[in-house]
Structure formats: structure tokens, C-alpha cells
NUGU-862363 format. One record per residue (C-alpha): x, y, z; residue in one letter; residue number from 1. Coordinates in steps of 0.25 Angstrom, whole numbers, plus 5000, padded with zeros to 4 digits. Example, Ala and Ser with C-alpha at 12.3 -4.5 7.8 and 13.67 -1.06 7.14 Angstrom:
// residues 2
<r><x>5049</x><y>4982</y><z>5031</z><r>a</r><k>1</k></r>
<r><x>5055</x><y>4996</y><z>5029</z><r>s</r><k>2</k></r>
***
This chain:
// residues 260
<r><x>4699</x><y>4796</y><z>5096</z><r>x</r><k>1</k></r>
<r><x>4700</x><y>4781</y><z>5099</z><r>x</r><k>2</k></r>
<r><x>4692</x><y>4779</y><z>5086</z><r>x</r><k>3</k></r>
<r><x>4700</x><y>4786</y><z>5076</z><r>x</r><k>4</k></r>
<r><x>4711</x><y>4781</y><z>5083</z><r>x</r><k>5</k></r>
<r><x>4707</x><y>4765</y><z>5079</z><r>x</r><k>6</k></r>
<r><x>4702</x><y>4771</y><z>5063</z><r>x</r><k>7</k></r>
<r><x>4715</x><y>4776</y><z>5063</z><r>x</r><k>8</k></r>
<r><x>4727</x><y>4767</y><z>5071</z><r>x</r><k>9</k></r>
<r><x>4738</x><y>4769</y><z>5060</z><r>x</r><k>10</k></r>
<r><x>4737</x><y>4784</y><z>5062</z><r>x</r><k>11</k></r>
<r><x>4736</x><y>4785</y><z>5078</z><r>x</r><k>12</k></r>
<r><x>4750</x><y>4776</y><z>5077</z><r>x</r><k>13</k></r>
<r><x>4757</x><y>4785</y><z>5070</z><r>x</r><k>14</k></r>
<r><x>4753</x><y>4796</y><z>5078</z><r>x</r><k>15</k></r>
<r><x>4757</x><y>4790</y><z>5091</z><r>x</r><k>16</k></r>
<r><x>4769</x><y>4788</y><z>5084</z><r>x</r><k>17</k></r>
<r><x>4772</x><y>4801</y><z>5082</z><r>x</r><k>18</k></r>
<r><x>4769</x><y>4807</y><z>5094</z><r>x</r><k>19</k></r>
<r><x>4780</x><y>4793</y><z>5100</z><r>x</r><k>20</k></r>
<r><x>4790</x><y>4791</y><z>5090</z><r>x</r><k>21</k></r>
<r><x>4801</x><y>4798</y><z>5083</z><r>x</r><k>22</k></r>
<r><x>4797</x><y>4810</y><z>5072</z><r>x</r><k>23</k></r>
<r><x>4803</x><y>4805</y><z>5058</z><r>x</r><k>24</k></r>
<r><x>4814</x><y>4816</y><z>5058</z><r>x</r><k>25</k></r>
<r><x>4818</x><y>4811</y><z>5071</z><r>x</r><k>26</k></r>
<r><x>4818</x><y>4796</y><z>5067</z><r>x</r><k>27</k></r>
<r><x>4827</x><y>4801</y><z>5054</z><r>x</r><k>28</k></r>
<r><x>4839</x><y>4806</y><z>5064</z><r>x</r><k>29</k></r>
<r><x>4836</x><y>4795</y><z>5076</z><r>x</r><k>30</k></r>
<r><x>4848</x><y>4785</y><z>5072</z><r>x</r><k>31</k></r>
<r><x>4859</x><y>4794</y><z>5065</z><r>x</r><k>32</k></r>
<r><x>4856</x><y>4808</y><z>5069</z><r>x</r><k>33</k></r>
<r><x>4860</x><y>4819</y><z>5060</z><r>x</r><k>34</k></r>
<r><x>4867</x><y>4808</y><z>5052</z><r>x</r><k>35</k></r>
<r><x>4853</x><y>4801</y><z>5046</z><r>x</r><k>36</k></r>
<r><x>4853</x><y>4809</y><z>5033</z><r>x</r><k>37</k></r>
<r><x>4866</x><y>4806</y><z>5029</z><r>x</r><k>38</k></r>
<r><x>4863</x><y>4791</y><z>5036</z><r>x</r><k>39</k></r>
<r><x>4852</x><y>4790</y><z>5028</z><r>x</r><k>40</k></r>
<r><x>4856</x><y>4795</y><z>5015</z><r>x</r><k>41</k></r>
<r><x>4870</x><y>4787</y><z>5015</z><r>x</r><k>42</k></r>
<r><x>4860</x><y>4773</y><z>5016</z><r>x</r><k>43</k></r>
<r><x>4855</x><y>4779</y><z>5002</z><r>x</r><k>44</k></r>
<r><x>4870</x><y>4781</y><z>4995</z><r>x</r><k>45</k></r>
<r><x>4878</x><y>4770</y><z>4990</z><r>x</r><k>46</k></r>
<r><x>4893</x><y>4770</y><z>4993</z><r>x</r><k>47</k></r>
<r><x>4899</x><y>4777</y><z>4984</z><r>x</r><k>48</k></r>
<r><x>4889</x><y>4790</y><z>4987</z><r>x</r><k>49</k></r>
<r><x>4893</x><y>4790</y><z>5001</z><r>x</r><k>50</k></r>
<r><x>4907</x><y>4788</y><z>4999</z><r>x</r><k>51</k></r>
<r><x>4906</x><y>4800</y><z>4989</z><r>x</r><k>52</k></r>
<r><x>4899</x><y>4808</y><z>5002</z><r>x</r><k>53</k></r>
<r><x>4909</x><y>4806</y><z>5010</z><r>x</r><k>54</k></r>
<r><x>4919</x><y>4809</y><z>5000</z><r>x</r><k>55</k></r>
<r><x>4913</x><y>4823</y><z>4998</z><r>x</r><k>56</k></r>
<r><x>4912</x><y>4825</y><z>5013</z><r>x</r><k>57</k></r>
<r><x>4926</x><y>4824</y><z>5015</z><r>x</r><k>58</k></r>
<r><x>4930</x><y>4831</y><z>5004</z><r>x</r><k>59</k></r>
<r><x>4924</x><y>4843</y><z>5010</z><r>x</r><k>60</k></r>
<r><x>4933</x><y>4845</y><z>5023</z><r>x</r><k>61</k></r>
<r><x>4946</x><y>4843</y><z>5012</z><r>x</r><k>62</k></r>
<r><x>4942</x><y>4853</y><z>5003</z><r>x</r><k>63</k></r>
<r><x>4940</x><y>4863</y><z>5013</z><r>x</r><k>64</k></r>
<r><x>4954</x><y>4858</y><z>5020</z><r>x</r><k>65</k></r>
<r><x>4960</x><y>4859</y><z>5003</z><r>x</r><k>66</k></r>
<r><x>4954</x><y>4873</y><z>5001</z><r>x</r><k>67</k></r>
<r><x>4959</x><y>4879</y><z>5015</z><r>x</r><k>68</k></r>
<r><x>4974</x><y>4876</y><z>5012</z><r>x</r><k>69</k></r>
<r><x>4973</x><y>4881</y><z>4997</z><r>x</r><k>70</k></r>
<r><x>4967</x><y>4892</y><z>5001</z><r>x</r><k>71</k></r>
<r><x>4980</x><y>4894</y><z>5012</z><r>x</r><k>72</k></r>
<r><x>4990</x><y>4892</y><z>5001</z><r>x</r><k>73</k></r>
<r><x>4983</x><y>4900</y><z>4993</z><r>x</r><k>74</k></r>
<r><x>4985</x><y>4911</y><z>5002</z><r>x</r><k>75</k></r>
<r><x>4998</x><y>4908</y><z>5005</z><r>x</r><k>76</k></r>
<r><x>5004</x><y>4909</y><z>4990</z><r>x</r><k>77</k></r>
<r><x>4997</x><y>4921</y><z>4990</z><r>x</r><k>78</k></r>
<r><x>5004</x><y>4925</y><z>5003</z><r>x</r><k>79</k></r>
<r><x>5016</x><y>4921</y><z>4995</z><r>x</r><k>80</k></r>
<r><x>5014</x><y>4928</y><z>4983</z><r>x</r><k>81</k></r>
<r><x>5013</x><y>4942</y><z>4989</z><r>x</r><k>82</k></r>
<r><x>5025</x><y>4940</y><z>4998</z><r>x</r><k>83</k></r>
<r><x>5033</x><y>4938</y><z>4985</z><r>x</r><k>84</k></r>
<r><x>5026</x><y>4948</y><z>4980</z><r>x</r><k>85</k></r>
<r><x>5034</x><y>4957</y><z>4990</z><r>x</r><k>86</k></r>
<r><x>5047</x><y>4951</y><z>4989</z><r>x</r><k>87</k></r>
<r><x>5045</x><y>4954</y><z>4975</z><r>x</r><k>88</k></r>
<r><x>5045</x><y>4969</y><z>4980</z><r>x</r><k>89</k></r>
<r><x>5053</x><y>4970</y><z>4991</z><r>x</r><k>90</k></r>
<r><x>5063</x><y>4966</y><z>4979</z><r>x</r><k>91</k></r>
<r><x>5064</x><y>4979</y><z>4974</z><r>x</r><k>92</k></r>
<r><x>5061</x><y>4986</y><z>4986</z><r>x</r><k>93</k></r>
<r><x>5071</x><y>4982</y><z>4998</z><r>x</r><k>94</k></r>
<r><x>5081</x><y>4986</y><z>4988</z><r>x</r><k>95</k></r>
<r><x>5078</x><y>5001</y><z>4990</z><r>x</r><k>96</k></r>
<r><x>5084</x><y>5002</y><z>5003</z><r>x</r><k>97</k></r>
<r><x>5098</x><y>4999</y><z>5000</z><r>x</r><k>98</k></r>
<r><x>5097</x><y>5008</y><z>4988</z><r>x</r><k>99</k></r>
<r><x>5089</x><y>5020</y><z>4995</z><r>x</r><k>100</k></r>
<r><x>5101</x><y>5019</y><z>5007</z><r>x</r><k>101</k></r>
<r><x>5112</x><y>5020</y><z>4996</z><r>x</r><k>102</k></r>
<r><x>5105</x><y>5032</y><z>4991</z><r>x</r><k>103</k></r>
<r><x>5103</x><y>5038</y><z>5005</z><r>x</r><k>104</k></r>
<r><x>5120</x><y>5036</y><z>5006</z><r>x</r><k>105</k></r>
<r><x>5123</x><y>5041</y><z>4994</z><r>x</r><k>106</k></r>
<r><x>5113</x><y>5053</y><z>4995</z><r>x</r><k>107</k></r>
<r><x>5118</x><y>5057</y><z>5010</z><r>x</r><k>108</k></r>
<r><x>5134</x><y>5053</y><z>5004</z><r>x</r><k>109</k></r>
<r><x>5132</x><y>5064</y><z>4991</z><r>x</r><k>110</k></r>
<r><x>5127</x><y>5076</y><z>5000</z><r>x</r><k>111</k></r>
<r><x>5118</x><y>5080</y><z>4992</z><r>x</r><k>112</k></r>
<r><x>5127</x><y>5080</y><z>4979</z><r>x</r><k>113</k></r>
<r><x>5126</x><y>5071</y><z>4968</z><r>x</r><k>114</k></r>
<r><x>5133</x><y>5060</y><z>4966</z><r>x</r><k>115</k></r>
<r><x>5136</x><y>5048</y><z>4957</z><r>x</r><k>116</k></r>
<r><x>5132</x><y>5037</y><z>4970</z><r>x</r><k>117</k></r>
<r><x>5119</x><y>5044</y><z>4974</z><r>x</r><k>118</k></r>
<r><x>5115</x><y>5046</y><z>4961</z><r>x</r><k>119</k></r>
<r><x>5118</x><y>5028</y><z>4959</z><r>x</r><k>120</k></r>
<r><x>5111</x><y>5028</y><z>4972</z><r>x</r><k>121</k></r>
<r><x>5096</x><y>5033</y><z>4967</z><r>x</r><k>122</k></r>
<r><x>5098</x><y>5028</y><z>4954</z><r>x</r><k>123</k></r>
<r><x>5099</x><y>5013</y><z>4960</z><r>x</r><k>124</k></r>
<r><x>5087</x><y>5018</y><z>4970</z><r>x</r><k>125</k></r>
<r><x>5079</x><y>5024</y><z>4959</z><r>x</r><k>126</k></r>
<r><x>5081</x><y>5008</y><z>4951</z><r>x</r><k>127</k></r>
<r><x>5076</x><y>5002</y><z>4961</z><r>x</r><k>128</k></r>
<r><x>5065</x><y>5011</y><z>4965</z><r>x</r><k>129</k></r>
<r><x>5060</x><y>5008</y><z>4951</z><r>x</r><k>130</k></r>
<r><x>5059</x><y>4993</y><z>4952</z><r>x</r><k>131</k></r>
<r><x>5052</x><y>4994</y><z>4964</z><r>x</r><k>132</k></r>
<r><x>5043</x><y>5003</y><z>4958</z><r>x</r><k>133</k></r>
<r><x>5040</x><y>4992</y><z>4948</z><r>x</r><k>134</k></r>
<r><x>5036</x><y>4981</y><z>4958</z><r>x</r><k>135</k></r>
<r><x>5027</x><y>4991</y><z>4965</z><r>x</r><k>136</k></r>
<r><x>5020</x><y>4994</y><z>4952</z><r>x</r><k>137</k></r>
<r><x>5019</x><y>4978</y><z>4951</z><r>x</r><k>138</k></r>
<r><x>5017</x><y>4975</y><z>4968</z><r>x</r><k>139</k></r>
<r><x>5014</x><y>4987</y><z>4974</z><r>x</r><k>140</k></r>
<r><x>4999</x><y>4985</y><z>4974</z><r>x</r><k>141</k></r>
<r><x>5001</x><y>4973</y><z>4980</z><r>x</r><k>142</k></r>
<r><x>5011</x><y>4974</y><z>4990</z><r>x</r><k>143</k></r>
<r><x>5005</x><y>4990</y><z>4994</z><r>x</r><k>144</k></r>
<r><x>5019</x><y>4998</y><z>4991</z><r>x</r><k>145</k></r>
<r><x>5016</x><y>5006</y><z>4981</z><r>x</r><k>146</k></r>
<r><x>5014</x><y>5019</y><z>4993</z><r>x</r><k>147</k></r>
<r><x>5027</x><y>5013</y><z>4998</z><r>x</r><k>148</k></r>
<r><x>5035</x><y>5014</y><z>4986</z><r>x</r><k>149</k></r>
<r><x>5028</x><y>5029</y><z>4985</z><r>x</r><k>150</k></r>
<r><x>5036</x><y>5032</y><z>4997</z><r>x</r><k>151</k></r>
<r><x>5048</x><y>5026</y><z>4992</z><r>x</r><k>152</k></r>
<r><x>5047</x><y>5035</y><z>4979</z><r>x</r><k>153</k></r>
<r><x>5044</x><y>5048</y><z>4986</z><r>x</r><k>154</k></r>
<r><x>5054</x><y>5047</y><z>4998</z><r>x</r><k>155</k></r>
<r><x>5065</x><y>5041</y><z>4985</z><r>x</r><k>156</k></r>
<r><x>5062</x><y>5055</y><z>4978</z><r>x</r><k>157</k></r>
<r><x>5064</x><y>5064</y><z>4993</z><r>x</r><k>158</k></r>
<r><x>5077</x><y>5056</y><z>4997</z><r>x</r><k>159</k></r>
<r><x>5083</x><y>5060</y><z>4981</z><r>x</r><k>160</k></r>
<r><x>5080</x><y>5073</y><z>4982</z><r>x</r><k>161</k></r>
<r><x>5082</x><y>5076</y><z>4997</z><r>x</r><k>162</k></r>
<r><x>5091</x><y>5087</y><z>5002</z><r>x</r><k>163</k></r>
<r><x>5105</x><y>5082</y><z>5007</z><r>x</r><k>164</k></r>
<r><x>5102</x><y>5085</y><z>5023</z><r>x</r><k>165</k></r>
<r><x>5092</x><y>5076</y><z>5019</z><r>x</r><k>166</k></r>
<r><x>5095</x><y>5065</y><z>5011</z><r>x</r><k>167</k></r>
<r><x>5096</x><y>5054</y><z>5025</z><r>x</r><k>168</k></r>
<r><x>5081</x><y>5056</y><z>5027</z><r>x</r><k>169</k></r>
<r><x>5075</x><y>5056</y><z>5013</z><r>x</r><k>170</k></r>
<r><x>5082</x><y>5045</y><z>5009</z><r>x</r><k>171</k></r>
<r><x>5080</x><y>5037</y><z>5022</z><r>x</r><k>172</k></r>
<r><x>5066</x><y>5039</y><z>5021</z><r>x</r><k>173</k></r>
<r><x>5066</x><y>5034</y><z>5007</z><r>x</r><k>174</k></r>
<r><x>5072</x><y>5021</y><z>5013</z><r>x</r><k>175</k></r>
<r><x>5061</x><y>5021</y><z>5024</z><r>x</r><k>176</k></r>
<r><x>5054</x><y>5021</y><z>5013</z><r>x</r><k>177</k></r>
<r><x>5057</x><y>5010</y><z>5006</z><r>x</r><k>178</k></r>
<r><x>5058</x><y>5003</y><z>5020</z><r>x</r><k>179</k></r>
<r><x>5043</x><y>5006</y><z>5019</z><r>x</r><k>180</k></r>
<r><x>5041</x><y>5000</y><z>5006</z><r>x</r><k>181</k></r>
<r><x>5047</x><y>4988</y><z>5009</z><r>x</r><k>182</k></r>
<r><x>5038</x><y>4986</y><z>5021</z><r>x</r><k>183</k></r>
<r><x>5024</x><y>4988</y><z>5014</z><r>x</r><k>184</k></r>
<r><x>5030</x><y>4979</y><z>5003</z><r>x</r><k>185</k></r>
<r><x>5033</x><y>4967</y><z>5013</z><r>x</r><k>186</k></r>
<r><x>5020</x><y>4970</y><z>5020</z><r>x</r><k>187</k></r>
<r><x>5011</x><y>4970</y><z>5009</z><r>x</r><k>188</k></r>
<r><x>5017</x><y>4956</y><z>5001</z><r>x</r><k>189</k></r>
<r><x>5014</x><y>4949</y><z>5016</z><r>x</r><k>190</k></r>
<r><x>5029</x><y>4948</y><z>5018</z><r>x</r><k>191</k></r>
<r><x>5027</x><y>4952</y><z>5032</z><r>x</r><k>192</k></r>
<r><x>5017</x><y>4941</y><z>5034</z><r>x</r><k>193</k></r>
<r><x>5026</x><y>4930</y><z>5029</z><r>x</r><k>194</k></r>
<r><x>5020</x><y>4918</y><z>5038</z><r>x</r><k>195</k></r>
<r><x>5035</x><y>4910</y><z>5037</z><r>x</r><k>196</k></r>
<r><x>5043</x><y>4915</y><z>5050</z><r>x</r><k>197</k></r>
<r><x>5055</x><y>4912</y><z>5042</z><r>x</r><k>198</k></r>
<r><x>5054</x><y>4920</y><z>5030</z><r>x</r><k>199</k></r>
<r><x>5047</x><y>4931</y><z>5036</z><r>x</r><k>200</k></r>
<r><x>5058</x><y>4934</y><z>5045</z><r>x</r><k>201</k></r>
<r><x>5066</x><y>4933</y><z>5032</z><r>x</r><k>202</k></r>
<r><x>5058</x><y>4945</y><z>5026</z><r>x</r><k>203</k></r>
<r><x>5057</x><y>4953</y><z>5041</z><r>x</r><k>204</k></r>
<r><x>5071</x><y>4953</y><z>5039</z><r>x</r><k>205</k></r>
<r><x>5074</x><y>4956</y><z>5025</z><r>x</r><k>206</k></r>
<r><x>5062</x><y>4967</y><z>5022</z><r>x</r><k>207</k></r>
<r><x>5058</x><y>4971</y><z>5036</z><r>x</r><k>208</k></r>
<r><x>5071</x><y>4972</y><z>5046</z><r>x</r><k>209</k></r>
<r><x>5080</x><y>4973</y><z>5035</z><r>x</r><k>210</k></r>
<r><x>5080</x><y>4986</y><z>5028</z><r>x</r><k>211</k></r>
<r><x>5077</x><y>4992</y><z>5040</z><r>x</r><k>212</k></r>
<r><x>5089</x><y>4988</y><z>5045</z><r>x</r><k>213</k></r>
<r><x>5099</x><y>4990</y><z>5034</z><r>x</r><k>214</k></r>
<r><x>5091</x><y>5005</y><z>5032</z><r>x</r><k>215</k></r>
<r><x>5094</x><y>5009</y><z>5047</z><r>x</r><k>216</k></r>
<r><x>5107</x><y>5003</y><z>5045</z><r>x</r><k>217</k></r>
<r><x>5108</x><y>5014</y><z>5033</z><r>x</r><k>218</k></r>
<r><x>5101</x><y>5025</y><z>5040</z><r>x</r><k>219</k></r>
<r><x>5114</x><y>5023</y><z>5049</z><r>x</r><k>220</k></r>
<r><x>5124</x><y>5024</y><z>5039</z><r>x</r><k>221</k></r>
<r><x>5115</x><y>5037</y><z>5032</z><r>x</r><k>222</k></r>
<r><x>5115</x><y>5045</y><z>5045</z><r>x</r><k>223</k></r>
<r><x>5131</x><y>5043</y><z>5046</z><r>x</r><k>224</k></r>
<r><x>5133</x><y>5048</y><z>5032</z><r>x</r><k>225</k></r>
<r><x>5123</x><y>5059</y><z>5035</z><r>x</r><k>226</k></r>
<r><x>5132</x><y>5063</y><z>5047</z><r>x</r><k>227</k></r>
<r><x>5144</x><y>5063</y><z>5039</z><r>x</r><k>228</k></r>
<r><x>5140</x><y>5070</y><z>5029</z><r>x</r><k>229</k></r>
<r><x>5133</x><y>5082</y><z>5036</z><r>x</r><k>230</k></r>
<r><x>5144</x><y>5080</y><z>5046</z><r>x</r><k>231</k></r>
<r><x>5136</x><y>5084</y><z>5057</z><r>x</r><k>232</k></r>
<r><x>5130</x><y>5076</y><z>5069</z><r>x</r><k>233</k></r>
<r><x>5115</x><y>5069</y><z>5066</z><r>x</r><k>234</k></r>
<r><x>5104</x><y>5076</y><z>5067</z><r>x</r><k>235</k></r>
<r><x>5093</x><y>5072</y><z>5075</z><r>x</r><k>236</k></r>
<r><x>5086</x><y>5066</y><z>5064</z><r>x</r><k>237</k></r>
<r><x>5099</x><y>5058</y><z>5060</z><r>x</r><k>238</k></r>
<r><x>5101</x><y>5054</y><z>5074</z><r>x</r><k>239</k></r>
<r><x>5087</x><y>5048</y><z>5074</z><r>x</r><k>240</k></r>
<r><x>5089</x><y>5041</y><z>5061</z><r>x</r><k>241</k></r>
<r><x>5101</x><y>5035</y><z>5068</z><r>x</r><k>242</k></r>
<r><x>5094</x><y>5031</y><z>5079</z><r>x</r><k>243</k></r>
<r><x>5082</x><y>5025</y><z>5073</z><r>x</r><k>244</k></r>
<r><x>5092</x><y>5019</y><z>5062</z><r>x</r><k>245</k></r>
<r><x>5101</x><y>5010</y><z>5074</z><r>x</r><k>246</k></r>
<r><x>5087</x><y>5006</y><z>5080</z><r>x</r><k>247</k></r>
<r><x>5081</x><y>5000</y><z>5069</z><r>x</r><k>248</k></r>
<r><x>5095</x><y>4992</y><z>5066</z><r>x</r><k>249</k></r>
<r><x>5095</x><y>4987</y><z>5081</z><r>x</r><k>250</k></r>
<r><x>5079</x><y>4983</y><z>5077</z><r>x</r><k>251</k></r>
<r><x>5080</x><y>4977</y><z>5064</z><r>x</r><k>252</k></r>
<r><x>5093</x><y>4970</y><z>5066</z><r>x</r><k>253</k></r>
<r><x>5086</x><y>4960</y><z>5076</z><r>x</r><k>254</k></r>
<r><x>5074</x><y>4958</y><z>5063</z><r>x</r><k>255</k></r>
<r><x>5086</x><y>4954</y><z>5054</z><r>x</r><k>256</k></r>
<r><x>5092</x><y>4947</y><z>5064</z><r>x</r><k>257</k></r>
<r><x>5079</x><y>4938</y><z>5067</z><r>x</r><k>258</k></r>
<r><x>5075</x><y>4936</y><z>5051</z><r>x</r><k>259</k></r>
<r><x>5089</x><y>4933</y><z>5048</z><r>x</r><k>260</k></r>
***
């Protein structure tokens, strides 16, 4: 041993070396850690290359940052767009309960005769059913109405051709009706999701509490007209309509109330 040791010194150093001293990965990482590569390779690269490094480093965090707020007004024009998408509709559709109660007071007024202000009445009724017929054919996919309007349609047809005892309860169920439309439309353009306390009281109060309102309000001055022209005391449906027509006004009124 001793022998091969003197033959050989250079190789018996570098042993005890080994077995002593640092590994060369470990001498790599001893003064900057897991820094060194970057360490080592910026000593090779002359300004400019390391100014351009950083550069790109930075820009990363800032395109990210750019991406996510496009990407959020990108979904808020889209928000927009189907909420004018429903106003659009709503255009035609709100309009429907004021004409559907003229018709219920002219149909309960004529007693089951015809006459020349029942016959204006569905005529302005059946004009407007055709517009909003339009817009569904050009929105209703979007906004979901189309069953809705359906409803509208079929309970239209039952309230003109309904017997006279009852002509209150068709026709107000065609109003429901409409008050129905006019819900799935304002839920499907994301009205009802408007982020903006301002203008979502604004349309909580003009499509939501509203026509609910102003329809009990109706149903109210329906059922009078029903018992004065049967002359006979309310039934126990009529006495229910009443009922349920005075709570909702007392419910509503404080809706209005708070969007106003």
C-alpha cells in the first residue's frame, strides 16, 4: 500500500480530497445558493442581455395583471349586453298589462254583449301581442320566453272566448300571465343580477314590484265591477281575489316605496 501510494501521490491527494472536501455540485451552490446559475450565467452576458432579462421578467406579472382586467371588462360588456338585451323586451312586454286590464274592464263592463269598446280593447291587445311576438322570434332563445309567451297566447285565446260569469278569472289569469313573462324575461337578460344597488332597485321597482302592484290595484277595481254587475254579493273565489289583491298592494307598495 505504502508503495503504490509513493508511485502514485497525485492520485492518493485527490482521494483524500474527496473523502475531506466539498463534492463539486456542492461547491457550485456554496457562496449563492440556489442563485449560482443565474450568478454565473449573468458574469457571461453583457448589459444589455441582462437588462433585456429583467425586462421580460417583469413583464410577465404585468401581462397577467393586463389579461385578468380585460378578461373582467370583457365579461362585464357582455353582462351589459344581455341586460339591454331584456330591456329591449320588456319594451314590448310590460305594455301588456295595462292593455290586458282595459280588456278585462271592458269584457266584465259589455256583460257578455259586444260592444264597440271591447272590441277597441282586443284589438290594441292583439297589436301588441304581435310586436312582442316579433321580439320573441328575434330574443326569445336568448332570454328563455318563448314557453312564457306560449302561456300568454293560450290564456289570451280562453279570456276572449270565455263565458260571462267568467270573464274575471280568464282574463286575470292572462294578466298572471303576462306577469310571468315579464319575470322569465327580466331573469334571463341578468337584470335581476344587476351588481349597481342603484339601478337594480330602479328595475325591482319598475319590472318587479310594479306591475304587481298596479294589477292588484286592478284586480280591485275588476271584482267591484264584477259585483255590480252580477248584483250580488262576492263569492268566495271573488272574496279571495280581494283578499289576496289588498295583501299584495300592502307588499309591493313598500318594494316601490324603496326603488323610488
Amino acid at each position: 500500500m505504502s508503495s503504490s501510494t509513493a508511485a502514485f501521490p497525485n492520485v492518493s491527494s485527490a482521494v483524500a480530497a474527496g473523502r475531506s472536501g466539498p463534492s463539486s455540485a456542492s461547491a457550485f451552490f456554496e457562496h449563492h445558493g440556489a442563485w449560482a446559475p443565474g450568478v454565473r450565467l449573468f458574469r457571461t452576458l453583457n448589459f444589455r442581455a441582462k437588462a433585456l432579462i429583467i425586462s421580460s421578467i417583469f413583464m410577465v406579472p404585468v401581462a397577467l395583471l393586463a389579461w385578468n382586467f380585460l378578461k373582467d371588462k370583457a365579461d362585464a360588456i357582455e353582462f351589459s349586453a344581455k341586460e339591454r338585451v331584456g330591456v329591449a323586451y320588456l319594451r314590448d312586454a310590460v305594455p301588456l298589462v295595462k292593455l290586458g286590464q282595459i280588456y278585462r274592464l271592458r269584457a266584465l263592463q259589455a256583460h257578455g254583449t259586444a260592444t264597440s269598446e271591447l272590441a277597441e280593447a282586443r284589438k290594441a291587445l292583439e297589436a301588441q301581442m304581435r310586436k312582442i311576438d316579433e321580439a320573441d322570434r328575434a330574443l326569445g332563445a336568448d332570454l328563455g320566453t318563448t314557453k312564457a309567451l306560449a302561456a300568454v297566447k293560450a290564456t289570451a285565446l280562453a279570456a276572449a272566448s270565455a263565458a260571462p260569469e267568467a270573464v274575471f278569472e280568464a282574463h286575470s289569469a292572462h294578466i298572471d300571465a303576462v306577469l310571468t313573462l315579464i319575470g322569465q324575461a327580466t331573469d334571463g337578460s341578468n337584470l335581476t343580477l344587476d351588481p349597481d344597488l342603484d339601478t337594480y332597485y330602479l328595475m325591482d321597482g319598475s319590472l318587479g314590484a310594479l306591475p304587481v302592484l298596479v294589477e292588484a290595484a286592478a284586480k280591485l277595481r275588476g271584482a267591484s265591477a264584477t259585483v255590480a254587475a252580477s248584483g250580488k254579493p262576492a263569492g268566495e273565489n271573488l272574496q279571495r281575489t280581494i283578499v289576496s289583491s289588498a295583501v299584495a298592494t300592502e307588499l309591493f307598495e313598500s318594494r316601490v316605496t324603496t326603488a323610488l
